[in-house]
C-alpha positions in Angstrom: -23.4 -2.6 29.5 -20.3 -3.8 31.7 -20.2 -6.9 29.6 -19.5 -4.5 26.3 -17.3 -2.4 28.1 -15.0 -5.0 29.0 -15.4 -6.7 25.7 -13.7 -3.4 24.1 -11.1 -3.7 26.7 -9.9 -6.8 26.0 -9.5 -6.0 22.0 -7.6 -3.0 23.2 -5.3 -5.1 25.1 -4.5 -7.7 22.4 -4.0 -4.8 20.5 -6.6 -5.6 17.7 -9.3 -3.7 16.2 -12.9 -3.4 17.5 -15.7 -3.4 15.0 -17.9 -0.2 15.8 -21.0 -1.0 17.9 -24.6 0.1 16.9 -26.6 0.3 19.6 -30.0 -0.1 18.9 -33.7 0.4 21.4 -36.2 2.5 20.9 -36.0 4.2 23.6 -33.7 6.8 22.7 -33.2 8.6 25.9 -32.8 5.8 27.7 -30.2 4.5 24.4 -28.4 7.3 24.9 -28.2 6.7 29.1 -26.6 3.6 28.6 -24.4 4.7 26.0 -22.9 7.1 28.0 -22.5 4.4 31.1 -20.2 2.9 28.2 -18.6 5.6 27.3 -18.0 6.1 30.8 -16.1 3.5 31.9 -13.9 3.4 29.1 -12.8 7.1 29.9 -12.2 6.3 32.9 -10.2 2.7 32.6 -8.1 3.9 29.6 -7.7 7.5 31.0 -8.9 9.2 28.2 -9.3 13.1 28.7 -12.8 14.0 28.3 -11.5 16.3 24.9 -11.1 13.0 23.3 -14.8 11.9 23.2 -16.4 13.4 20.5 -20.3 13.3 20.1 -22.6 14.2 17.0 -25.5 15.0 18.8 -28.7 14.4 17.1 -30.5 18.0 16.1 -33.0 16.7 14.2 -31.4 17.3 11.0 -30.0 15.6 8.6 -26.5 14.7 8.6 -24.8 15.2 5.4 -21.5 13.8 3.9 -19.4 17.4 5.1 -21.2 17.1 8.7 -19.7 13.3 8.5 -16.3 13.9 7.2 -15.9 16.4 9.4 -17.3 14.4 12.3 -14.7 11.8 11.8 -11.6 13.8 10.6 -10.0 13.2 13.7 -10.1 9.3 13.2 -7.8 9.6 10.8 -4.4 11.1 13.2 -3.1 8.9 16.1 -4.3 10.6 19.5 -2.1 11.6 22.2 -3.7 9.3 24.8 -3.6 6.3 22.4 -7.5 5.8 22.2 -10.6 8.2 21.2 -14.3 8.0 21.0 -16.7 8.7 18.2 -20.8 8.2 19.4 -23.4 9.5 16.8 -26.7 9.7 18.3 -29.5 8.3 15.4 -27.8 7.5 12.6 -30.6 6.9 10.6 -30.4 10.5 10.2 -27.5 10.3 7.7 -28.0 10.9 4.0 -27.0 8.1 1.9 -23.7 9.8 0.5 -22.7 10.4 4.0 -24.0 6.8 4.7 -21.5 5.5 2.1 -18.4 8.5 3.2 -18.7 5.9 6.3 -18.3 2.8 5.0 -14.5 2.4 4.8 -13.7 4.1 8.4 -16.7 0.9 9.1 -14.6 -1.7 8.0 -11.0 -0.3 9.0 -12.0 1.8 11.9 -7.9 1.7 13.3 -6.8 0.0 16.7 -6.7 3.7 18.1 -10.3 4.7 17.7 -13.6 2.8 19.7 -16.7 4.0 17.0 -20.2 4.1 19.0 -23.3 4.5 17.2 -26.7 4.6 18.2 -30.1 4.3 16.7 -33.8 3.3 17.6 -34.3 0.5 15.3 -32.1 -1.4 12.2 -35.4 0.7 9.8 -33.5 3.2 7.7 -29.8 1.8 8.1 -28.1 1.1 4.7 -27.3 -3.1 4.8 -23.7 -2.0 3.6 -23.3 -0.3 7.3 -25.3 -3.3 9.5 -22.9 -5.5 7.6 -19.9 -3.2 9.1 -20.6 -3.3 12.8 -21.4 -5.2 15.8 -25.3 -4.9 17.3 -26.1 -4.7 20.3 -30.1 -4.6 21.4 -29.9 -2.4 24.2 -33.2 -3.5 25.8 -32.5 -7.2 25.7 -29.0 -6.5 27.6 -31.0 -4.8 30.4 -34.1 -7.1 30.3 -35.1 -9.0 33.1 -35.5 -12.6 32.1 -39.2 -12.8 32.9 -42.0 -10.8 32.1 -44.9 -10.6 34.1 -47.3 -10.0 31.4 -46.1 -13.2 29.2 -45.5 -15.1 32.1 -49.5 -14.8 33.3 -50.7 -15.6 30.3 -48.1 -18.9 29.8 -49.6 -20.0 33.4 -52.9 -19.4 33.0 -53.1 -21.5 29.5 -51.1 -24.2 31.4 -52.8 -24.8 34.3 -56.7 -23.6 33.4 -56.5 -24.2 29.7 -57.5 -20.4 28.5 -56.4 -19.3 25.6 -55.9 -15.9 25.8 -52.2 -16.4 25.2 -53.4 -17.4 21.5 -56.0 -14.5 21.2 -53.3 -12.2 22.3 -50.7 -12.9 19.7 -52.9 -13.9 16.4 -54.1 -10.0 17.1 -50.8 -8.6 18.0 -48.4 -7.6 15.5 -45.3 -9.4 16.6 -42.0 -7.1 17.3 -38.8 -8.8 17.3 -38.2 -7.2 20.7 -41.4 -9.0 22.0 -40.4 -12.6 20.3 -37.4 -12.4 22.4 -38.8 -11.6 25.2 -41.8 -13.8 25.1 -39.6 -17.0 24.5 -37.5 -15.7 27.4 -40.5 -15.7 29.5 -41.2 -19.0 28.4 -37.7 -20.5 29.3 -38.0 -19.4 32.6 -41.3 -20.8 33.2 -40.2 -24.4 31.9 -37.4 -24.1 34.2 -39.6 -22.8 37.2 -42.7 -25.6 36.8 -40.9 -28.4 34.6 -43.6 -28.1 32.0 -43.2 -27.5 28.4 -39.8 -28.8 28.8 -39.9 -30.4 24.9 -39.5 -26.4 24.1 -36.6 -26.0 26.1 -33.9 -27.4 24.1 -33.9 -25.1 20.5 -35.3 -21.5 22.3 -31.8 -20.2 23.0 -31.0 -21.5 19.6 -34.0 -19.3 18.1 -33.8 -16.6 20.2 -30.3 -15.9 18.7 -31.5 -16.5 15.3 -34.8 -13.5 15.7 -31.8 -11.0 17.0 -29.8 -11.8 14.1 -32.5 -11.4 11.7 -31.9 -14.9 10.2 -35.7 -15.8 11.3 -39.1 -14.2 11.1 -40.0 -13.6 14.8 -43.9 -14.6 13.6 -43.2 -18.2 12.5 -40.9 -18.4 15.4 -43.7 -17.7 18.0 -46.5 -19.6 16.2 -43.7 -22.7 16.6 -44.2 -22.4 19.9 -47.6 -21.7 20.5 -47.9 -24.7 18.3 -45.6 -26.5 20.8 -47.4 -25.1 23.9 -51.0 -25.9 22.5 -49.6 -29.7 22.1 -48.0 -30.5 25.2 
């Protein structure tokens, strides 16, 4: 979360607007944790008294276009410490008229106010708001590069020829989170062993094409598999 911390720093001193973040994992408590690490640091860097941070905590309920407009109304003044903080927790909550009453603060959120949002998944997020903010999957910032699970099952296909790796995913429904994380299992067993290495050169390219939804994280895997089962 350092890395988006200082990313909102450095808009702040060019002086230029930073799109609102959602924050996505589906953990929420653990969302939420990391949030607050973010929220954090930026109080503490740009000396913002705590009274500026304001949080819509999520109650369960459903957040209507009044709870929203009221939410935000303070976006719209200049604050006395130059900066303020908006985080709403699960924003899948919100109604679609309040959905829509947050569209234009989206798109022209002002060089004064850093907008934080959070959420388990992209499922029940208008396209009109994922098109107005920057996304950051929480659990692949904090993921370790290899996964024991994936990694076993790459090694044991590669060097005794079972094929449980196969049996595994024709049976598992495949989660973008797990795409990701499978080919960056894979990456770092072709760098640790040397083998598979004709896979090497397009898996960054496709793991940044599964996070941006430009792919379908099933024909991406079976690709490999395909690739794996070849070599």
């Amino acid at each position: 979360m350092q890395e988006i911390s200082d990313q909102i720093l450095e808009k702040i001193q060019h002086g230029t607007e930073h799109t609102p973040l959602l924050f996505l994992w589906h953990n929420t408590d653990l969302l939420d944790a990391h949030i607050k690490d973010v929220w954090n640091t930026l109080l503490w860097k740009l000396s913002i008294p705590l009274n500026y941070l304001f949080i819509l905590e999520d109650t369960g309920e459903s957040i209507k276009v009044q709870d929203i407009k009221h939410f935000f109304e303070a976006a719209y003044s200049l604050p006395s410490y130059g900066h303020q903080i908006f985080y709403v927790e699960n924003i899948s909550r919100l109604t679609l008229s309040a959905s829509n009453s947050m569209l234009k603060l989206l798109e022209e959120p002002g060089k004064h106010n850093i907008i934080l949002l959070g959420n388990a998944s992209e499922s029940g997020i208008l396209d009109t708001i994922l098109s107005r903010v920057q996304i950051v999957y929480t659990w692949l910032e904090k993921h370790e590069q290899k996964d024991n699970f994936f990694y076993d099952l790459i090694e044991q296909f590669d060097k005794h020829k079972d094929t449980g790796i196969f049996g595994y995913f024709f049976q598992t429904k495949i989660e973008k989170e797990d795409a990701i994380i499978f080919l960056k299992t894979l990456t770092q067993y072709i760098k640790n062993t040397g083998n598979f290495t004709a896979t090497l050169d397009t898996i960054s390219e496709d793991i940044d094409h599964i996070g941006k939804n430009n792919v379908n994280a099933r024909y991406i895997i079976d690709k490999y598999l395909l690739l794996i089962q070849e070599s």
